[in-house]
PyMOL Python script that loads the backbone (N, CA, C, O; Angstrom):
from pymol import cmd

cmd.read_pdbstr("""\
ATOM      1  N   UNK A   1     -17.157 -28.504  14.359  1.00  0.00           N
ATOM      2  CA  UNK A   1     -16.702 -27.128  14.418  1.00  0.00           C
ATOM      3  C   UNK A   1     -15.244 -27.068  13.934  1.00  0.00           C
ATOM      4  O   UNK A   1     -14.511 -27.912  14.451  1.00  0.00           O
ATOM      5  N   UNK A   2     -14.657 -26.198  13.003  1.00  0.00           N
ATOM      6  CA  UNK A   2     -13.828 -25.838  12.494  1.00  0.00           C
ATOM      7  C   UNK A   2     -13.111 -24.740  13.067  1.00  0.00           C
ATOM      8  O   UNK A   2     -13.540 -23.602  13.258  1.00  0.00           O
ATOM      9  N   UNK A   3     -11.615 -25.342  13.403  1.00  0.00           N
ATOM     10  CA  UNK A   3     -10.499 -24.118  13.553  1.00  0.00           C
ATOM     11  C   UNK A   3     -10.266 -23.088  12.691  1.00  0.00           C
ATOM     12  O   UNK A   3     -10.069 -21.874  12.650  1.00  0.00           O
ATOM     13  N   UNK A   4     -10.362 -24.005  12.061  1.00  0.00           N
ATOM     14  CA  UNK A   4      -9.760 -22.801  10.426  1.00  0.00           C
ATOM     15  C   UNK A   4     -10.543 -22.118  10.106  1.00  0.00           C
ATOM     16  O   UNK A   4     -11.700 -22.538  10.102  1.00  0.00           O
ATOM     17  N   UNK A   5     -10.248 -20.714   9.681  1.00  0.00           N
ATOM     18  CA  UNK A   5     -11.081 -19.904   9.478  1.00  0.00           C
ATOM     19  C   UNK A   5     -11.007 -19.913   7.636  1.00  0.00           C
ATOM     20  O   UNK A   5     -10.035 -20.346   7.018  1.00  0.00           O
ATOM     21  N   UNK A   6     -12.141 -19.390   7.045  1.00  0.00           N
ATOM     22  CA  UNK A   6     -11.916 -19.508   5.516  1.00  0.00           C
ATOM     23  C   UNK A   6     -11.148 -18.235   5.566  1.00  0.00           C
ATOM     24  O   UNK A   6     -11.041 -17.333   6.396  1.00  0.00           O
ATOM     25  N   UNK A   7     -10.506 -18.547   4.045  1.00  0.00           N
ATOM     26  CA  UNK A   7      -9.313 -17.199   3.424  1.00  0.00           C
ATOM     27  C   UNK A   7     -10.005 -16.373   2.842  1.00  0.00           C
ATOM     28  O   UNK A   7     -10.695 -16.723   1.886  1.00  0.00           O
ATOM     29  N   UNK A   8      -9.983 -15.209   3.240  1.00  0.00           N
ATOM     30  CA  UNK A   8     -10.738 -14.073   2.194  1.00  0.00           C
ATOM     31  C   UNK A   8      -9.550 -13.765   0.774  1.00  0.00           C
ATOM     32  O   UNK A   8      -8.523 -13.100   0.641  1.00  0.00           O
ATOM     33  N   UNK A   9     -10.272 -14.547   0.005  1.00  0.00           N
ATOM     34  CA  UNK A   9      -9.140 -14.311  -1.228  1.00  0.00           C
ATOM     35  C   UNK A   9      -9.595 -12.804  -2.171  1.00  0.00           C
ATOM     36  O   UNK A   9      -9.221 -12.511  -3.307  1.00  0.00           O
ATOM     37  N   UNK A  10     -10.364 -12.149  -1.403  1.00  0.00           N
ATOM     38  CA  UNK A  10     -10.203 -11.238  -2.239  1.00  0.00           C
ATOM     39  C   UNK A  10     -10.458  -9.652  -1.500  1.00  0.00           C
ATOM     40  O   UNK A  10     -11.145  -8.734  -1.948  1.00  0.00           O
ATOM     41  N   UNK A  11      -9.991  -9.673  -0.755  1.00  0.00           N
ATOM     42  CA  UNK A  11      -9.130  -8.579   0.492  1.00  0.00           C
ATOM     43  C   UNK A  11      -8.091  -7.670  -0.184  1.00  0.00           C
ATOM     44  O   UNK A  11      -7.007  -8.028  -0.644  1.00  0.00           O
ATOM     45  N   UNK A  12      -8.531  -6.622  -0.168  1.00  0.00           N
ATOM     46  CA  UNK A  12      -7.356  -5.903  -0.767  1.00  0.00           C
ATOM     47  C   UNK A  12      -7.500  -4.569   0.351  1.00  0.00           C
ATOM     48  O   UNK A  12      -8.462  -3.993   0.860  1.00  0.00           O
ATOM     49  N   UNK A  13      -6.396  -4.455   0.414  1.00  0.00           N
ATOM     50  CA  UNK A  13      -5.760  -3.393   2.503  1.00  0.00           C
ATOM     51  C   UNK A  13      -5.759  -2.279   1.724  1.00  0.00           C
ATOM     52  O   UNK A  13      -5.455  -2.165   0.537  1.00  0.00           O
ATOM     53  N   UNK A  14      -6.268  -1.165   2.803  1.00  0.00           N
ATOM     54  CA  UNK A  14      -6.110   0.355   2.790  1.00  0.00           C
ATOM     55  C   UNK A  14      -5.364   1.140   1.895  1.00  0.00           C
ATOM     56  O   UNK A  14      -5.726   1.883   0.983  1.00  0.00           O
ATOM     57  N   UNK A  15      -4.287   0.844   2.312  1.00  0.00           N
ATOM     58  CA  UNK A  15      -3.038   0.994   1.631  1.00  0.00           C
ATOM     59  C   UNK A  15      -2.855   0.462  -0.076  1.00  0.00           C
ATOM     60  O   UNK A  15      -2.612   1.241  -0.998  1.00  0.00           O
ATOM     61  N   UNK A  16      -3.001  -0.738  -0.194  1.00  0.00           N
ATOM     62  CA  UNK A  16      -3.539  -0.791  -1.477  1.00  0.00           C
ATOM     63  C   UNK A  16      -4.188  -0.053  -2.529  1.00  0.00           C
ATOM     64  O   UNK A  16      -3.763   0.201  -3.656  1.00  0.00           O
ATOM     65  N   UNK A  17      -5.430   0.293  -1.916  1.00  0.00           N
ATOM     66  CA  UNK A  17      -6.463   0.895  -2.607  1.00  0.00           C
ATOM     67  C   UNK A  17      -6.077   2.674  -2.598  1.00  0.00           C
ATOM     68  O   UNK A  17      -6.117   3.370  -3.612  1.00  0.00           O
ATOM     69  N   UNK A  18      -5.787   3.070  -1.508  1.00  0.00           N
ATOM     70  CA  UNK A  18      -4.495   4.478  -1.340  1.00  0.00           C
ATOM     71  C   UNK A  18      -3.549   4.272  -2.616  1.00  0.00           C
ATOM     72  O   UNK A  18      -3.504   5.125  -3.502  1.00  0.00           O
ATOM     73  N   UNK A  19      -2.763   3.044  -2.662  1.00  0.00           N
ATOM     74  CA  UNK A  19      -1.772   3.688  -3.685  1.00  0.00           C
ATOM     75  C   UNK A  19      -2.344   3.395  -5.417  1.00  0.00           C
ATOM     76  O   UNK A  19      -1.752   3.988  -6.318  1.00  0.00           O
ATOM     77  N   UNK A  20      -3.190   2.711  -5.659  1.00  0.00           N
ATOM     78  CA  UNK A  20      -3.958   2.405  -6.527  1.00  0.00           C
ATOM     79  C   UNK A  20      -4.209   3.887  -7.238  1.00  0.00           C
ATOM     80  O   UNK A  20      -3.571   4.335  -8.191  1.00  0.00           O
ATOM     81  N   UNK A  21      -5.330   4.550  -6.512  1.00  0.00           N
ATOM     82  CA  UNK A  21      -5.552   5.727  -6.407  1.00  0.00           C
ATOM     83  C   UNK A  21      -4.978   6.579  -6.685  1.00  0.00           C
ATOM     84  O   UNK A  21      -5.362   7.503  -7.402  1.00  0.00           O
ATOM     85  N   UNK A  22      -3.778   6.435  -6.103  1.00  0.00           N
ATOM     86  CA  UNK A  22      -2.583   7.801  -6.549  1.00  0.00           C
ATOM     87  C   UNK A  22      -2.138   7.415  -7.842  1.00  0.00           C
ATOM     88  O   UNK A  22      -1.863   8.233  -8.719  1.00  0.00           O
ATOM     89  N   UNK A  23      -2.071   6.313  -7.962  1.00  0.00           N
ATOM     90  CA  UNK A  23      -0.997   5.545  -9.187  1.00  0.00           C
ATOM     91  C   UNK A  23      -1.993   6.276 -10.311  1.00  0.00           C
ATOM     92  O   UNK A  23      -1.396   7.092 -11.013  1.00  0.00           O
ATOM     93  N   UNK A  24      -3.184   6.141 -10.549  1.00  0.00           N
ATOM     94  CA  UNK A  24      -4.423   6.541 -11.118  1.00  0.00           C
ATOM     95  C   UNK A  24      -4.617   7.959 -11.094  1.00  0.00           C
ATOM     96  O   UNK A  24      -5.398   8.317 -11.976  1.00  0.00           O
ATOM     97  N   UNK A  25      -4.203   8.823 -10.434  1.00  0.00           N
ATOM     98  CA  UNK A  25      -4.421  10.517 -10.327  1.00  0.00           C
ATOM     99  C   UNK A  25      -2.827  10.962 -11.248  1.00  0.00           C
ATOM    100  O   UNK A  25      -2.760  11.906 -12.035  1.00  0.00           O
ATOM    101  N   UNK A  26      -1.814  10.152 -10.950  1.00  0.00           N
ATOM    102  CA  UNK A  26      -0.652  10.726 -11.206  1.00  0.00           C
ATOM    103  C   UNK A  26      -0.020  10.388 -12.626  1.00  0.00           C
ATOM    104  O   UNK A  26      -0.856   9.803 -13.314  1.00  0.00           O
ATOM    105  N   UNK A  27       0.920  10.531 -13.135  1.00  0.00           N
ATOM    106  CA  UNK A  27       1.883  10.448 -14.159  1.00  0.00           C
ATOM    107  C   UNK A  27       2.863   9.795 -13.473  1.00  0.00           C
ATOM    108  O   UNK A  27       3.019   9.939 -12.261  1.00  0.00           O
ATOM    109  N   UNK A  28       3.857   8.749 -14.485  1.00  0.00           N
ATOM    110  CA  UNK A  28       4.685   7.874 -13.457  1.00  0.00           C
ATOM    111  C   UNK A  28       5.814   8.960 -14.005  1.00  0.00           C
ATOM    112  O   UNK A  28       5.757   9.529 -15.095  1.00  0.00           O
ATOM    113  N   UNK A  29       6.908   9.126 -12.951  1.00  0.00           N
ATOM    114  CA  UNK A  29       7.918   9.852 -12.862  1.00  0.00           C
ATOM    115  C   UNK A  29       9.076   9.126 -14.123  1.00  0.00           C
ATOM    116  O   UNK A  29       9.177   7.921 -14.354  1.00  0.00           O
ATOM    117  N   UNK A  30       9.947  10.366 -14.882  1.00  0.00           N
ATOM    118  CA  UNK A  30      10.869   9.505 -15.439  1.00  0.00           C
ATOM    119  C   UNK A  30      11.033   8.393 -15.477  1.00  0.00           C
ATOM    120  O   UNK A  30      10.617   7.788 -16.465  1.00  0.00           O
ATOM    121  N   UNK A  31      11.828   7.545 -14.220  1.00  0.00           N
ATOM    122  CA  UNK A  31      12.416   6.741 -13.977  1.00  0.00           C
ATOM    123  C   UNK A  31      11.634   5.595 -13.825  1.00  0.00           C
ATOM    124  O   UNK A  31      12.155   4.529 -14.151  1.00  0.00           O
ATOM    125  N   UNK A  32      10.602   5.593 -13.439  1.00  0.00           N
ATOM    126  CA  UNK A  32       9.231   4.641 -13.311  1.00  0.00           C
ATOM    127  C   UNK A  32       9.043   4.784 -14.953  1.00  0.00           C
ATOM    128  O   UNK A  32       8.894   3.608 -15.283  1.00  0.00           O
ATOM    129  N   UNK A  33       8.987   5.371 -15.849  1.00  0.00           N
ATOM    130  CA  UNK A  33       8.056   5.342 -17.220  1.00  0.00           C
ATOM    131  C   UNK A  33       9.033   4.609 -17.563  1.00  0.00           C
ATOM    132  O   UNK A  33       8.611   3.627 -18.172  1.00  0.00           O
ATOM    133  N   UNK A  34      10.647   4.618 -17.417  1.00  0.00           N
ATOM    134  CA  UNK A  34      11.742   3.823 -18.133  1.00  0.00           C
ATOM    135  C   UNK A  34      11.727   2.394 -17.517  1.00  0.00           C
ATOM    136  O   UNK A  34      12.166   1.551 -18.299  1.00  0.00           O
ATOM    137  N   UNK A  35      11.451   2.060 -16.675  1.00  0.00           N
ATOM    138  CA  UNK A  35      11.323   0.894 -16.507  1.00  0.00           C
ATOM    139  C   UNK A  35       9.963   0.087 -16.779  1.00  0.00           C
ATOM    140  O   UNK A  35       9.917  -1.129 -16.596  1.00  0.00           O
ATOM    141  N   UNK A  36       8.952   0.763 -17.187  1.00  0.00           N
ATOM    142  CA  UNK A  36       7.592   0.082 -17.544  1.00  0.00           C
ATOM    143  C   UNK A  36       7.989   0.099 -18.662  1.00  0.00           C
ATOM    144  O   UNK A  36       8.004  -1.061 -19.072  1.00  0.00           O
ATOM    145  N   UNK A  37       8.507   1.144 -19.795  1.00  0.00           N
ATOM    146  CA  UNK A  37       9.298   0.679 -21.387  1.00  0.00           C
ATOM    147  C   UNK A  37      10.029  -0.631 -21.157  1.00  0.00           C
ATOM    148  O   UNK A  37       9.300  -1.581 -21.440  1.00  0.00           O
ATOM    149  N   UNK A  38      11.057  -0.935 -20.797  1.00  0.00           N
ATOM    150  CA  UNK A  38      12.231  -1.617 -20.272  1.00  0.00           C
ATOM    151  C   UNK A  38      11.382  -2.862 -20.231  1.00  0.00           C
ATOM    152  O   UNK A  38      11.402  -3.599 -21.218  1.00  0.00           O
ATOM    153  N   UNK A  39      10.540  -3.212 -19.052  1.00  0.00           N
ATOM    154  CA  UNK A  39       9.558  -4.485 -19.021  1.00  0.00           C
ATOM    155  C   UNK A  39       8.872  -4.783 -19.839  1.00  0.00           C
ATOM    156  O   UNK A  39       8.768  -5.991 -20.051  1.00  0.00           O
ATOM    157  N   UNK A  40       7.964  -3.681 -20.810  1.00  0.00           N
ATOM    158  CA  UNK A  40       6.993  -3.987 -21.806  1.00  0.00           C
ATOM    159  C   UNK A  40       7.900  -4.478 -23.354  1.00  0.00           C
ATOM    160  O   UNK A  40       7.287  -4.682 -24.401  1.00  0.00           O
ATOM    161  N   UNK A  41       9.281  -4.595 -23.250  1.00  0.00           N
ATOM    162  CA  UNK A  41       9.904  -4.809 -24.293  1.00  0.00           C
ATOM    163  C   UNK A  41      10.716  -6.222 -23.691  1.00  0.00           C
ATOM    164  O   UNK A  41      11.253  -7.011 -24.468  1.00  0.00           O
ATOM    165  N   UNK A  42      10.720  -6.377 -22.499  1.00  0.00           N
ATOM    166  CA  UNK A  42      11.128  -7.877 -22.464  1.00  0.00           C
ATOM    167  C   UNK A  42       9.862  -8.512 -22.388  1.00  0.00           C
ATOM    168  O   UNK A  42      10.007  -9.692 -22.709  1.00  0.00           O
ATOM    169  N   UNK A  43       8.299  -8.164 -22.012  1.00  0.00           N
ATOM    170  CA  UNK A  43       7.543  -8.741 -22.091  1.00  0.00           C
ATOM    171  C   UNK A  43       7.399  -9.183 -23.547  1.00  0.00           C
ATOM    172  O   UNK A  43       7.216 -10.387 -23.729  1.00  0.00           O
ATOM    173  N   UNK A  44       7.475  -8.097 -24.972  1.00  0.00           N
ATOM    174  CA  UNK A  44       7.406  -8.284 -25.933  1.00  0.00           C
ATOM    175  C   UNK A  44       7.966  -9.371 -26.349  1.00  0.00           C
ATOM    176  O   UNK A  44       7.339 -10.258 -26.928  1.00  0.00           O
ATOM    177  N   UNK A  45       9.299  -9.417 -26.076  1.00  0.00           N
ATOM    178  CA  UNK A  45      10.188 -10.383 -26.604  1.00  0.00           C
ATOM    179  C   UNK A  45      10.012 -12.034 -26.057  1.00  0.00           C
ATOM    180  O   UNK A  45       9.988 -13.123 -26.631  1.00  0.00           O
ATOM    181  N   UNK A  46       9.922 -11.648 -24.842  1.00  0.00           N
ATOM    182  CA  UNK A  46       9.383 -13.126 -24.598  1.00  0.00           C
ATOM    183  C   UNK A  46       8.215 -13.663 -24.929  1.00  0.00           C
ATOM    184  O   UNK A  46       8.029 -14.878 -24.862  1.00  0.00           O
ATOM    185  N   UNK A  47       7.124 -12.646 -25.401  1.00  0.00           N
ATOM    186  CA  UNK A  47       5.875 -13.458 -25.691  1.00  0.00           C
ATOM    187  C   UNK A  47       5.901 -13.588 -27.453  1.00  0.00           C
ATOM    188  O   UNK A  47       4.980 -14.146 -28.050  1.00  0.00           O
ATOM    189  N   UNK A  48       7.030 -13.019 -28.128  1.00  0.00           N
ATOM    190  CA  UNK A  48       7.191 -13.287 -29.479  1.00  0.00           C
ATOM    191  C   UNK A  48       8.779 -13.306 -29.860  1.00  0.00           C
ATOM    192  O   UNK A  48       9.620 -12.524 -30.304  1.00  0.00           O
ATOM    193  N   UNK A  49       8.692 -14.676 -29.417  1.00  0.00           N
ATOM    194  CA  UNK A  49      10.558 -15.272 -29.322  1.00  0.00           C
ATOM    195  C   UNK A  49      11.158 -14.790 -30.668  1.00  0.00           C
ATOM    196  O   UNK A  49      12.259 -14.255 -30.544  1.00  0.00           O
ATOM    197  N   UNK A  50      10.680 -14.865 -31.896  1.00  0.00           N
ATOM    198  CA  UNK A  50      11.087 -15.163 -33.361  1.00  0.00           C
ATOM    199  C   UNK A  50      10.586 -14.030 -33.693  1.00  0.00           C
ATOM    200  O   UNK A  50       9.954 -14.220 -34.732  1.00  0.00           O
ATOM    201  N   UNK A  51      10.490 -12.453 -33.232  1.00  0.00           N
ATOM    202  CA  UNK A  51       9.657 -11.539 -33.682  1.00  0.00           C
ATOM    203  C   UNK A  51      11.527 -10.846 -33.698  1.00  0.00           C
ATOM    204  O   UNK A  51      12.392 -10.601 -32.858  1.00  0.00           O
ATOM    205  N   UNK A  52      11.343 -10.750 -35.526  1.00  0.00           N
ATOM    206  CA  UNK A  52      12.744 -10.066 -35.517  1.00  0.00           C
ATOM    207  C   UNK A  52      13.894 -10.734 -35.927  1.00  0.00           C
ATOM    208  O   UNK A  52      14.919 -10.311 -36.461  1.00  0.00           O
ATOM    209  N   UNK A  53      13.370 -12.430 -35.411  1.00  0.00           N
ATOM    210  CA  UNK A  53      14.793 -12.961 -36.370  1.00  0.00           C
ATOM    211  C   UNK A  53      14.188 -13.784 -37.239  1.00  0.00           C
ATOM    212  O   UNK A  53      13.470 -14.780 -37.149  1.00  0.00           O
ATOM    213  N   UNK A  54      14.785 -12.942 -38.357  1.00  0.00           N
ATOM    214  CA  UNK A  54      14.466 -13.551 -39.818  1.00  0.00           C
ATOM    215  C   UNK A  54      15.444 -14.888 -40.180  1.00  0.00           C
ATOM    216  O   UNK A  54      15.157 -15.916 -40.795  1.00  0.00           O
ATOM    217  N   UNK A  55      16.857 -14.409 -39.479  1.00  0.00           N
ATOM    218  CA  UNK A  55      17.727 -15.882 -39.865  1.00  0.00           C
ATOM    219  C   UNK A  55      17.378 -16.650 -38.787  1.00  0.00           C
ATOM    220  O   UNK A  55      17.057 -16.115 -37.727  1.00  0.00           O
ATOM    221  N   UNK A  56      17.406 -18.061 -38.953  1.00  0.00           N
ATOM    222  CA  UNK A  56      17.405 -19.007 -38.233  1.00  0.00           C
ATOM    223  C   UNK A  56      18.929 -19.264 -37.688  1.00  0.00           C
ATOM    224  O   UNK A  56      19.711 -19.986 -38.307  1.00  0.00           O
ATOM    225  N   UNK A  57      19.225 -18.689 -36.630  1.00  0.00           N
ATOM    226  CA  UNK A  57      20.581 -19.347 -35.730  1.00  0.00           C
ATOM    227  C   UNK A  57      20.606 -20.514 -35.362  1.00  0.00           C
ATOM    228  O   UNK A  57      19.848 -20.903 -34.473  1.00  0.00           O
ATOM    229  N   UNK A  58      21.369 -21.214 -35.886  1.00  0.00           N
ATOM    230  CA  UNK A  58      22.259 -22.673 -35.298  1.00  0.00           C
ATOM    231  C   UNK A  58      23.215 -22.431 -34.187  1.00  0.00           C
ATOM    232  O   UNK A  58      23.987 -21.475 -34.254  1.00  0.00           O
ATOM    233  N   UNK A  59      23.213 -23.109 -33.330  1.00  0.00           N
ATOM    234  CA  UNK A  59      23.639 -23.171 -31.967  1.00  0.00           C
ATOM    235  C   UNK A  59      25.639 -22.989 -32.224  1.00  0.00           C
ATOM    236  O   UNK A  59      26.449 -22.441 -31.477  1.00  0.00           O
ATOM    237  N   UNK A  60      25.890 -23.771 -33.698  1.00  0.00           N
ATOM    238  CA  UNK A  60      27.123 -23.915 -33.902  1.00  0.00           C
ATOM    239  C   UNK A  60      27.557 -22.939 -34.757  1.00  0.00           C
ATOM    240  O   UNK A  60      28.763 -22.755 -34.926  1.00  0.00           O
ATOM    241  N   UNK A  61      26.462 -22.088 -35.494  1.00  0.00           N
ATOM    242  CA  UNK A  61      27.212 -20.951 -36.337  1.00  0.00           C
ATOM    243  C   UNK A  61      28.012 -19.920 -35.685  1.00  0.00           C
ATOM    244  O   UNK A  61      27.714 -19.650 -34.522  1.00  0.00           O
ATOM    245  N   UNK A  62      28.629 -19.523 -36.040  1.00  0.00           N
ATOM    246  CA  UNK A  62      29.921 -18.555 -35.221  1.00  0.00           C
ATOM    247  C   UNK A  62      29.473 -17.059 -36.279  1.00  0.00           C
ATOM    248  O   UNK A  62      30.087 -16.001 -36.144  1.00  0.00           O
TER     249      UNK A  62
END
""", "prot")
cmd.dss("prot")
cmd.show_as("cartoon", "prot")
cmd.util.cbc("prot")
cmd.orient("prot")
């Protein structure tokens, strides 16, 4: 017999599924749309390092 109980790995709370929902009925406010721009352009950049630089920078060019 086992103490441990198994992990429900795929449990998602009230509240969750509540704000899911709203997130899904609504429009994100200003300030929320500027920061999903803001992230989706450092996401860009980090997933395409060299997207944009045509010169190759040397660590020592000034």
């Amino acid at each position: 017999m086992s103490l441990i109980k198994p992990i429900k790995r795929d449990f998602t709370s009230d509240i969750d599924i509540a704000l899911k929902e709203f997130d899904s009925e609504h429009e994100p406010s200003t300030s929320q749309q500027r920061e999903i721009d803001k992230y989706q352009a450092i996401f860009k950049k980090r997933d395409n390092p060299n997207l944009g630089n045509d010169e190759k920078e040397d660590l020592w060019t000034f």
